[in-house]
C-alpha positions in Angstrom: -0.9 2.5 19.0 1.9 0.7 16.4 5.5 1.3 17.1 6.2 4.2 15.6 9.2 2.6 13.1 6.6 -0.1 11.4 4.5 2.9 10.5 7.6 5.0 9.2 9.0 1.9 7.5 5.7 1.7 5.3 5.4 5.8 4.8 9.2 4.9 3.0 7.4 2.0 1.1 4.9 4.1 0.1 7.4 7.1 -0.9 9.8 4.3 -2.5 6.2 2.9 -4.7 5.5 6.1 -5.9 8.8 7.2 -6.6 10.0 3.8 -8.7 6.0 3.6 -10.0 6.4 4.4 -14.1 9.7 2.8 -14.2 8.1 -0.5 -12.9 5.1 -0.3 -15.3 7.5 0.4 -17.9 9.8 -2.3 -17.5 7.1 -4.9 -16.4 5.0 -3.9 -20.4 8.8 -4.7 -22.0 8.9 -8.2 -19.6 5.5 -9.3 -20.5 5.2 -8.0 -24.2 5.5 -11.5 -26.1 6.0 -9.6 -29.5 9.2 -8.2 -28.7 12.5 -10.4 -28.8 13.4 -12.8 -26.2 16.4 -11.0 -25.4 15.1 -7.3 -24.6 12.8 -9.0 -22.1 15.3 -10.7 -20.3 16.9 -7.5 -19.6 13.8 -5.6 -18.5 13.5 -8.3 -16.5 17.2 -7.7 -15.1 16.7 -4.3 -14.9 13.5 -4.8 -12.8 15.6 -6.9 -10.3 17.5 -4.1 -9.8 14.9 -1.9 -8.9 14.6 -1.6 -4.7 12.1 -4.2 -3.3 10.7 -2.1 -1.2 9.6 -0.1 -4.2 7.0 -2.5 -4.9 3.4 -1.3 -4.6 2.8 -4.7 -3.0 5.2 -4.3 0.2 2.8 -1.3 1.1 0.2 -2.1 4.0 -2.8 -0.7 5.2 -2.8 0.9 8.5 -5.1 2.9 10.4 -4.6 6.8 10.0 -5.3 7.1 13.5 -3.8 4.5 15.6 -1.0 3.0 13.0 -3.2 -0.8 13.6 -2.3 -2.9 10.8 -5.2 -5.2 11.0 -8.9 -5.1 10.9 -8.5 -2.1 8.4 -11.3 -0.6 6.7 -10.7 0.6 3.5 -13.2 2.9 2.4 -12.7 4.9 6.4 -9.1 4.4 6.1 -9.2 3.5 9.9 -8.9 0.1 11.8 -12.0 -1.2 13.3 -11.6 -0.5 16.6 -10.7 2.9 15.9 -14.0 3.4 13.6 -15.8 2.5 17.0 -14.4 4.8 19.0 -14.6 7.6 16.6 -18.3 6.4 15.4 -19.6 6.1 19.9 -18.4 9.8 19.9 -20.0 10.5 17.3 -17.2 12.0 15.0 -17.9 10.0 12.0 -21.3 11.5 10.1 -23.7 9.0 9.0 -22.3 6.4 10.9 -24.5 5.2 13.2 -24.5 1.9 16.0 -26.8 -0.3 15.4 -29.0 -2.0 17.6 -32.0 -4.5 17.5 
């Protein structure tokens, strides 16, 4: 099991990304629109610095939804690997099955 304050610190990330999400697309179609004047881009730039860092889609990480693991994460189970085990020996997971040869 994670500590319980990484996987709070990312829930805020991930409440911060969504929250700051149209203003950061917004500013970032201003920064990298070559048709508009040099200046204007320089201050959506400025005005992006502004914006909290931890409001960044990118400072989000996967973790496990059962154990909090940040590593060996599975995307498409939304689960670390060693929880998918686990869950799959049980049985819990349909159509997962262990294979063996």
């Amino acid at each position: 099991m994670a500590k319980k304050s990484a996987i709070e610190n990312n829930l805020r990330k991930q409440r911060l990304s969504k929250k700051f999400a149209g203003r950061r697309q917004r500013l970032l179609d201003v920064a990298n629109d070559d048709s508009r004047p040099m200046e204007e881009r320089f201050e959506a730039r400025l005005k992006l610095a502004e914006l909290p860092r931890n409001g960044a889609i990118i400072r989000v990480r996967n973790r496990c939804e059962v154990t909090g693991r940040p590593r060996g994460f599975y995307r498409k189970m939304k689960m670390s690997r060693i929880a998918l085990r686990e869950l799959g020996n049980k049985g819990l997971i349909p159509g997962l099955v262990k294979s063996s040869w």
